[in-house]
N, C-alpha and C positions, 0 to 999 in steps of 0.2 A: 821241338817244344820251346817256348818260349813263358822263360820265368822273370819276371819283377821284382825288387826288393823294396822292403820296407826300412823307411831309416831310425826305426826305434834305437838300435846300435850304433849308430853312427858316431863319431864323431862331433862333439860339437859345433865345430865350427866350419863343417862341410855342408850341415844344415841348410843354412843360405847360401850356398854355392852351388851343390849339387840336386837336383832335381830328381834324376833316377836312375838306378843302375840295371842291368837287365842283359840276359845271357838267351842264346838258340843256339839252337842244334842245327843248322841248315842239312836237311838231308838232299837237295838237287840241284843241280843248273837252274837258274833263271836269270829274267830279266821285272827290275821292275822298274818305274815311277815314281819316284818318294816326293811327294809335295812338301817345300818349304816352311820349316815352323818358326823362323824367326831366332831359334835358341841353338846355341856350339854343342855340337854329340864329339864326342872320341869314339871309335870303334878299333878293338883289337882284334887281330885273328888268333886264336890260341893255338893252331896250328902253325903259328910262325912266317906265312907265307904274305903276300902284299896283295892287296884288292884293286877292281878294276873300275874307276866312277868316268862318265861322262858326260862332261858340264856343255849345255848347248851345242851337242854333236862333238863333241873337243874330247877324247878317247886319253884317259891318263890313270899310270901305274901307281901305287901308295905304297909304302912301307907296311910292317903288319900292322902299325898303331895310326889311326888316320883322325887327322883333326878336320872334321865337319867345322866351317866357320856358320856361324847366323844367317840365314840362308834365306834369299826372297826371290830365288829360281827356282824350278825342278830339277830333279838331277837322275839320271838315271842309272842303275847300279846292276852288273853283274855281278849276280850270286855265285857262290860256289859251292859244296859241302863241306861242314865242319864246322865246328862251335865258333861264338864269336863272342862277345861281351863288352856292352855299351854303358857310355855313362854320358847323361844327357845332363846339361848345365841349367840352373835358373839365367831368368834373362841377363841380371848383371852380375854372374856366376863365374865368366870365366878367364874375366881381369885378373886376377891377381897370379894366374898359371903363364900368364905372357910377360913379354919386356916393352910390350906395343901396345899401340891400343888394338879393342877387337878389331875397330873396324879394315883395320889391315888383314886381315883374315878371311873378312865377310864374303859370303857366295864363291867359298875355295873350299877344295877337299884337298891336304898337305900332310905330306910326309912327317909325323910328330916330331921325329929326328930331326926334322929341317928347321923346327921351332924351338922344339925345347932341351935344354940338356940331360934329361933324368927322363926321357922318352925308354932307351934300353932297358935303365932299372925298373918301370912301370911292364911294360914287357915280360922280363923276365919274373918279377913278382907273380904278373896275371897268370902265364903259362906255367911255372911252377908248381904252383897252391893247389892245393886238395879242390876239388870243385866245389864242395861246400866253404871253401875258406879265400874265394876268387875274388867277390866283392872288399872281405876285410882287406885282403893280398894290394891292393888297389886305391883305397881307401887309405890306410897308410901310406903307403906313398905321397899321396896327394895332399894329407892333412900337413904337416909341416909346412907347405907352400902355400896355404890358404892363409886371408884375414875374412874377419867378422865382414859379411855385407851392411853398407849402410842401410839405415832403414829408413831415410828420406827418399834417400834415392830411389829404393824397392819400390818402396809408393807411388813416388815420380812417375817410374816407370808404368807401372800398373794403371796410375791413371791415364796414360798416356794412350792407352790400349780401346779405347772410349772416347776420350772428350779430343777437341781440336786440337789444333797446336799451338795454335794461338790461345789459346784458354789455358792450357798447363801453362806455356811459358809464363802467359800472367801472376797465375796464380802461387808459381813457384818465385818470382820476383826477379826472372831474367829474362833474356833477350830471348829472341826466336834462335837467332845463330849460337848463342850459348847454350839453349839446349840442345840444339842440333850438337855441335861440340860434342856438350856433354855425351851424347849417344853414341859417336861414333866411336869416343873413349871407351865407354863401359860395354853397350849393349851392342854395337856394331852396324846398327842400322839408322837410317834416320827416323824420327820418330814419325813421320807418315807412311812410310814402306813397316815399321815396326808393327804400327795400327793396322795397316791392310791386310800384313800378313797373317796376325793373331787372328783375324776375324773370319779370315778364309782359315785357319787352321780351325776354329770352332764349330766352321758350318759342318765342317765334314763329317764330323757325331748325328748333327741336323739332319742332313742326308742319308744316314742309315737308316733312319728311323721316321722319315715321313717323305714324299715328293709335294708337298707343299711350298713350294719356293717361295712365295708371294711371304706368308708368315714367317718362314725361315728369315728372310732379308729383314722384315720389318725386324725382327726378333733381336737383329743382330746389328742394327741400328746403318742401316742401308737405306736410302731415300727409296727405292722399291726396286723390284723384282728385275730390270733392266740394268740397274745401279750393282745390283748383287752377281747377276751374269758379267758382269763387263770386268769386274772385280777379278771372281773366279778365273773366271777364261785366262785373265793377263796372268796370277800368279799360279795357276795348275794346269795349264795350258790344254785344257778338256772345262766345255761347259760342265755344272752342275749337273744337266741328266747323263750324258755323256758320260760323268762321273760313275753317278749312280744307278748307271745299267751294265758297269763291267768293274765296280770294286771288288777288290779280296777281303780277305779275314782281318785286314789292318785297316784302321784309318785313316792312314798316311802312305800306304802301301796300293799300288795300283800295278797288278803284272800285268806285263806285255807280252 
């Protein structure tokens, strides 16, 4: 089972930090395919034990708390049983928990330990806490180490996700390479792989819900349907029907 939370509770000022927290029960082995969202996840195993990810056939072990960087690869993840509990970041959400920028992070799955110092105390919070009290257990911890996100920046960002790169830079009043900069600072990706990847994250709603490709791509501000395939393929390395003639119950989830 898998639960979601709402951030009516939250903290104020994880608001713009955190995006969403969310806990499963994995009951079996498997294998999936997680297609790249562009945004930093943490995942804990509340069992204590370390998880198994494999970046581009590359087989590697994590600690129980594993820092997802911003991601414009697939990755593919051996499941195990036993509860787990994620908290996925806004896109420039997850500055202020490092001493780097993201982009040193980006398209890595990394031992929390190995990044941050108050990895154990998160931990031990999460696997402590009442199940009902996992996200606050977590949450606390985190608040302390957060600031306010900018809200030009958010914007930036967000337009970013649509218009050229040349047009935000314009429009924001800097360079092409200072925005680039700026991204690889905050959001970890450059702001063309950031765009690419949001819109391959979007189609796949698209996908569940109609095989119209041709409207799908227009939809999604694709030159067409050829434009949209060549897109997908590079970052989910399965065409769009290919896709969606063997998805599971997730979006972002494809078992193998």
């Amino acid at each position: 089972m898998r639960y979601v939370a709402t951030m009516d509770d939250w903290p104020r000022v994880l608001r713009t930090r955190v995006a969403t927290l969310w806990t499963h029960d994995e009951t079996c082995d498997g294998r999936d395919l997680v297609v790249p969202s562009g945004r930093a996840q943490l995942v804990i195993d509340l069992w204590g034990r370390g998880h198994r990810w494999s970046i581009d056939g590359q087989g590697q072990t994590s600690g129980p708390a594993v820092l997802g960087g911003p991601s414009s690869t697939p990755v593919v993840i051996e499941r195990r049983p036993g509860p787990l509990l994620g908290i996925v970041f806004h896109p420039t959400g997850l500055r202020p928990f490092l001493d780097r920028p993201v982009g040193e992070v980006a398209d890595q799955h990394l031992d929390l330990g190995e990044v941050v110092p108050w990895a154990e105390q998160l931990v031990d919070a999460a696997c402590a806490a009442h199940p009902t009290q996992r996200f606050k257990a977590v949450l606390d911890v985190l608040a302390p180490r957060a600031t306010p996100a900018d809200s030009g920046l958010v914007e930036l960002v967000a337009h970013a996700t649509t218009a050229r790169v040349r047009d935000v830079a314009d429009e924001a009043g800097l360079s092409t390479r200072q925005l680039r900069d700026l991204f690889a600072e905050h959001v970890g990706l450059s702001p063309k792989r950031w765009s690419r990847v949001r819109r391959i994250a979007r189609s796949l709603v698209g996908l569940r819900q109609s095989d119209d490709f041709g409207a799908l791509a227009h939809q999604l501000g694709f030159y067409d349907h050829a434009h949209f395939t060549r897109d997908f393929s590079a970052v989910v390395g399965r065409t769009p029907s290919e896709w969606r003639a063997t998805m599971g119950p997730w979006d972002t989830h494809l078992p193998l």
